[in-house]
N, C-alpha and C positions, 0 to 999 in steps of 0.2 A: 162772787164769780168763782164757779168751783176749775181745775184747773181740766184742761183737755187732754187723756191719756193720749188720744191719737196722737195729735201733735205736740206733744211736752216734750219742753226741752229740756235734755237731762244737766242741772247745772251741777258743777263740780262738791264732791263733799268737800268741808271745811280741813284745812289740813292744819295737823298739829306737828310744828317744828320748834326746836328749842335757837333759840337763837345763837356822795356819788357823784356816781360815772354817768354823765349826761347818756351816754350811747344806751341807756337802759331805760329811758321817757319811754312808760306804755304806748302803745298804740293808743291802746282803752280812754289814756286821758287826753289824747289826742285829739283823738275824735270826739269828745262828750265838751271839750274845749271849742272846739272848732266848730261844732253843731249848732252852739245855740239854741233857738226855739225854731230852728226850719233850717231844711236843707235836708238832701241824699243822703248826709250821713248821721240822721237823728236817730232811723232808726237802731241802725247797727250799733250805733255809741253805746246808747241805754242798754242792748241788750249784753255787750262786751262788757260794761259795768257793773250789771246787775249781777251778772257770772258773780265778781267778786265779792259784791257786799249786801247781797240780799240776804242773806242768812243772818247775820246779826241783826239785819232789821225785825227780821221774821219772828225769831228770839225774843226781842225785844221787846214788839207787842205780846206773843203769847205772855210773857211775865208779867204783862201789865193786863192777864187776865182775860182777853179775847180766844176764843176756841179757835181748833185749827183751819178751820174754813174762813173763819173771817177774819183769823191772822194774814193768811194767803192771798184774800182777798183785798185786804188793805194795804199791803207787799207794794201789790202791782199795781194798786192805782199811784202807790207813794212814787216809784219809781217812775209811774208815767208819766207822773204831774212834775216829776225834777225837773225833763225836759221841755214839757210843754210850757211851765208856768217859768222857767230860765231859774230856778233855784241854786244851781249851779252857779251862777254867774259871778258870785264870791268867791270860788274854787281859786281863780286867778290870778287875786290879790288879796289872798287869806294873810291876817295877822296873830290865828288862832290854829288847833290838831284841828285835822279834817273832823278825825272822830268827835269832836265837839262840834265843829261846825254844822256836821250830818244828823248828831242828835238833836240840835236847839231843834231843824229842822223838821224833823222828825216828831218831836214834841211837839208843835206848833200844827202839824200837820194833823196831828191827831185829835186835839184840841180840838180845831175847825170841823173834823172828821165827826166828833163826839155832839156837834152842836146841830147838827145836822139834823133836821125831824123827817126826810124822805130822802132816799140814797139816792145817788143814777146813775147807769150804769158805772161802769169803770171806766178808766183810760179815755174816755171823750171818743170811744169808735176808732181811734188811731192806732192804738196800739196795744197789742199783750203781751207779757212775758208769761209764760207759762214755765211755772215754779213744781218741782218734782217734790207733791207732797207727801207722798210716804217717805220719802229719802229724809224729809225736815222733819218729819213727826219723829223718825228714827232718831236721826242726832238728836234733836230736844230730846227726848225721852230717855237720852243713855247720857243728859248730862246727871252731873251729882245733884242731888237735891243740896241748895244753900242757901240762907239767911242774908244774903246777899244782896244788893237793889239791881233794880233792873239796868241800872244807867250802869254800874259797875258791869255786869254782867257784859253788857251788848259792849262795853269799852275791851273785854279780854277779847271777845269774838271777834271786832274788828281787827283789832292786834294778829290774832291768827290768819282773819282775808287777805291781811295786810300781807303777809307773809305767802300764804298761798300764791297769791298775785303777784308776788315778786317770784317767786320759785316759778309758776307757769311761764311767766315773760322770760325770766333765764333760760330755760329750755327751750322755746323760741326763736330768742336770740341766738343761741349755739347751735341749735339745728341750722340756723340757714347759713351760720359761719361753719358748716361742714363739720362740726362735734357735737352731733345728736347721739351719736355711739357713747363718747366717750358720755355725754351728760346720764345717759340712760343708766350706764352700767356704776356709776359711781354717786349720783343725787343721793342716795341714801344717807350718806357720809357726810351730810350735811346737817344733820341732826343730831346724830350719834357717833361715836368713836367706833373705827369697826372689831370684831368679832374674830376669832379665833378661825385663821386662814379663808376670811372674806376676801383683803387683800391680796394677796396669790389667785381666791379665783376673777378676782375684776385683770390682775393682770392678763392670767391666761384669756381672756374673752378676751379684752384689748390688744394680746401680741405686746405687751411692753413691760420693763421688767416691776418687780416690787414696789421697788424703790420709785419707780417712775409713778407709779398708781398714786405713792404716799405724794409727793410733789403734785400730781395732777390735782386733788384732793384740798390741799390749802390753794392752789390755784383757786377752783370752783371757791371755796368759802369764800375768799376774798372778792370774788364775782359777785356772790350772792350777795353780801355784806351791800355792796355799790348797789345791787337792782333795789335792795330795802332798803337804801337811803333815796333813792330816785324815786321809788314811790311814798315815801311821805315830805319829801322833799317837794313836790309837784303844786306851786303856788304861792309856795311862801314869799313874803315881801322881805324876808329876813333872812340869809345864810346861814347864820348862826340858829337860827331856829332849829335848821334840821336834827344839830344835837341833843338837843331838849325835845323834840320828837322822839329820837333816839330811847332817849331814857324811858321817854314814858312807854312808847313800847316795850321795852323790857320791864318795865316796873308792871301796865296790863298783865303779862304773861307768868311772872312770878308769883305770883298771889292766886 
């Protein structure tokens, strides 16, 4: 299914940051929880979850050697068939990384996919996500070339959704608690140390003094810190897990 410029939705590119608080529960898992395999909010679910971790799926396949049309193409039935076939339905008493749980799946999917002697259509006619493929040809194509597996691979990517999707939900969040200003002008500073009178001008833009910018600043990180334990936090039967989530995130992202 190649994807529909008219209507394609543009999903976000993969953001690279360097590295809870219940009040930081996505919506996204919310809804993709609460959905099931029927209801008003099937659609929207999939499509708010797909935002975040379609791309590593996409990746995934292409390194397992599918061209890009029929990377795309099996994206979106993967994604369709999460909710229709309740694949998800471990999400809520996972005893394992989502990122594992999403690849068995995924493995599994493709298997069945590969066994397959006549295709039909995608998505069962309910549903499409329309995937912005030159945006994904681009990412893929401007990763490094490495010796790498593919299951490594799609484990660093998720780590960075993982991250993205915490960052989008913080912004969010502060937006409708009336600090969209301040998230706007200072999110940077969440990656990186700042730069050689960056601080002075986020004050001047804020109206607050230097000092005030460096305090707002560890605020946000520790903000951020809570929304990326909330999102891999999201399931587990174990508290203690989320640390060892934790690590493995940072261990994805180091390497």
């Amino acid at each position: 299914m190649k994807s529909d410029a008219s209507t394609a939705h543009k999903f976000p590119a993969p953001v690279n940051l360097a590295m809870g608080s219940p009040q930081f529960m996505t919506t996204r898992w919310t809804m993709v929880l609460a959905a099931g395999t029927d209801g008003p909010g099937r659609d929207a679910a999939m499509e708010q979850f797909a935002q975040a971790y379609w791309y590593p799926t996409y990746a995934f396949i292409r390194k397992r050697g599918q061209d890009a049309e029929m990377a795309a193409d099996l994206t979106q039935e993967f994604f369709a068939q999460l909710l229709e076939k309740n694949w998800l339905a471990e999400v809520d008493r996972r005893g394992t990384r989502f990122s594992t749980l999403l690849l068995n799946i995924l493995r599994n999917f493709l298997v069945d996919e590969h066994r397959r002697e006549t295709r039909v259509k995608r998505g069962g006619g309910q549903m499409t996500l329309s995937l912005d493929l030159v945006s994904a040809e681009g990412w893929f194509g401007a990763e490094p070339q490495t010796d790498e597996s593919p299951e490594r691979i799609f484990e660093r990517r998720f780590a960075l959704a993982v991250l993205s999707s915490a960052l989008q939900q913080l912004g969010t969040d502060l937006r409708t608690a009336g600090r969209g200003r301040q998230f706007d002008a200072l999110s940077a500073f969440l990656s990186r140390e700042p730069g050689r009178g960056e601080y002075d001008a986020a004050a001047a833009t804020l109206g607050i003094s230097t000092n005030a910018v460096a305090a707002a600043v560890l605020r946000l990180r520790r903000e951020y810190r809570s929304a990326v334990r909330a999102e891999v936090a999201v399931g587990l039967v174990d508290p203690q897990q989320v640390d060892e989530e934790m690590r493995h995130l940072a261990q994805a992202l180091s390497t």
